[in-house]
C-alpha positions as CSV (number, residue, x, y, z in Angstrom):
1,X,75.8,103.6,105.2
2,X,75.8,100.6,107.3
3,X,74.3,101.3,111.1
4,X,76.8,101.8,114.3
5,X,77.0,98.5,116.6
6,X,75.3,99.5,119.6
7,X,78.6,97.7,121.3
8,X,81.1,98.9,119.6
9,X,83.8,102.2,121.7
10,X,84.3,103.5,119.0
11,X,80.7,103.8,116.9
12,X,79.9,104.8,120.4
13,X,82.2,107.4,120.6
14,X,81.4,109.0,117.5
15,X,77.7,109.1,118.3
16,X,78.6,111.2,121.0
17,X,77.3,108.3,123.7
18,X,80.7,108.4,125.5
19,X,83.3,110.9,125.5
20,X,85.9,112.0,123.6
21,X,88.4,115.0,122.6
22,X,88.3,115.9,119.2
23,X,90.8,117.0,117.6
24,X,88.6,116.7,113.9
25,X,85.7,115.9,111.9
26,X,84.5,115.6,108.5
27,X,81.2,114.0,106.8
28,X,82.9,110.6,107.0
29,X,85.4,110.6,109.5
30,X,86.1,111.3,113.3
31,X,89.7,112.4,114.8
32,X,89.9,112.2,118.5
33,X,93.2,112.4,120.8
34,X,93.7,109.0,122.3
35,X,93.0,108.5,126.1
36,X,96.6,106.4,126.3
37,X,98.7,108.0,124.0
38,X,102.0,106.4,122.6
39,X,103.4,109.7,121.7
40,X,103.0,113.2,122.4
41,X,100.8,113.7,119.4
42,X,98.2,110.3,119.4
43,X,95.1,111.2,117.1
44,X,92.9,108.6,116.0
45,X,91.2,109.0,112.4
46,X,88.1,106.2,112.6
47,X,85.1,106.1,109.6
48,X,81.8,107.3,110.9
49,X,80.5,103.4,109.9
50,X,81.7,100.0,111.4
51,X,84.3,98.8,109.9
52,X,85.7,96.0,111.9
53,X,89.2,96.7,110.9
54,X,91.9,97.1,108.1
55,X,91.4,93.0,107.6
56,X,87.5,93.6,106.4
57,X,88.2,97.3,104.1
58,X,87.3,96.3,100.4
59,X,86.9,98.3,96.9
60,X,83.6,100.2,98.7
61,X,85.7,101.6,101.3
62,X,87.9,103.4,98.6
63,X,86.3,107.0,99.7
64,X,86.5,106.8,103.6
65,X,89.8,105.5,103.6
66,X,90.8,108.7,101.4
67,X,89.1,110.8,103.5
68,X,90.9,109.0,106.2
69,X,94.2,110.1,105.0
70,X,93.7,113.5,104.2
71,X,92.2,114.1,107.8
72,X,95.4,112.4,108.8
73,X,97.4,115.4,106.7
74,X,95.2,118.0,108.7
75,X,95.8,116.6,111.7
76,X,100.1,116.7,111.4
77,X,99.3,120.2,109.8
78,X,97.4,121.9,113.0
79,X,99.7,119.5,115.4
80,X,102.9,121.0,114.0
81,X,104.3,117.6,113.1
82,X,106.6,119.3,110.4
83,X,109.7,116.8,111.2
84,X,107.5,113.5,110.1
85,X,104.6,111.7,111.8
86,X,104.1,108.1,111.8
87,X,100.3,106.5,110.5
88,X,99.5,103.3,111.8
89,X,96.3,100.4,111.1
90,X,96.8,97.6,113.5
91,X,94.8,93.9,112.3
92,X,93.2,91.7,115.1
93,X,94.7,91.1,118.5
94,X,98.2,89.9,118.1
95,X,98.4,93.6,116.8
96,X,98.0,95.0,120.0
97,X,94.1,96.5,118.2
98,X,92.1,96.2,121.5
99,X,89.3,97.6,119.3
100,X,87.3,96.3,116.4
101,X,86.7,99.3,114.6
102,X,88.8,100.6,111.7
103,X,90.8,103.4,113.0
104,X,94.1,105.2,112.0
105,X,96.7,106.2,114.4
106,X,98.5,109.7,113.8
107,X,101.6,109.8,115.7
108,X,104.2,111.9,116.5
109,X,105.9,114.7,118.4
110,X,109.1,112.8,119.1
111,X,111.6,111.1,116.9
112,X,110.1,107.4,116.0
113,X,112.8,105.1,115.6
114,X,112.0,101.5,113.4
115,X,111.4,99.4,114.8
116,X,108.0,101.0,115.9
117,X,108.0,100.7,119.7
């Protein structure tokens, strides 16, 4: 498994440097409510490695990005989201991603109209 970058939130984060409420965790993956949520349910799912985003995920990232998903699942499971949840990867900084570390955003609690916004 590729090392954390020592300046990277998120690998930061996840080695319990700088807090965080969890709301999961698996061998692979981290789940922690976000500290500006867009909803009233705002999880993020990120890999335990650096990934720099959804831009740099290749044939070797198959299993995290499973695991990803399924912690995703649990998530809307012990949230309640029955009616629907959205997932979102935002790619690079027109995106709004703010950081470079491969995450997935559960969200939901509300009705989420499309356009996203």
């Amino acid at each position: 498994m590729p090392s954390p970058d020592p300046d990277c939130l998120f690998c930061r984060i996840v080695a319990g440097e700088l807090p965080s409420t969890e709301a999961a965790s698996s061998e692979r993956t981290y789940a922690f409510h976000d500290i500006n949520p867009g909803a009233p349910t705002h999880v993020l799912v990120v890999p335990r490695e650096h990934v720099t985003d959804a831009a740099a995920v290749g044939p070797e990232h198959a299993g995290v990005l499973a695991e990803m998903l399924v912690m995703a699942r649990k998530i809307a499971d012990s949230e309640g989201l029955e009616g629907g949840y959205r997932l979102v990867f935002n790619v690079g900084e027109d995106s709004g991603n703010s950081v470079p570390h491969l995450h997935l955003h559960v969200l939901g609690g509300r009705p989420m109209g499309w356009p996203p916004g």
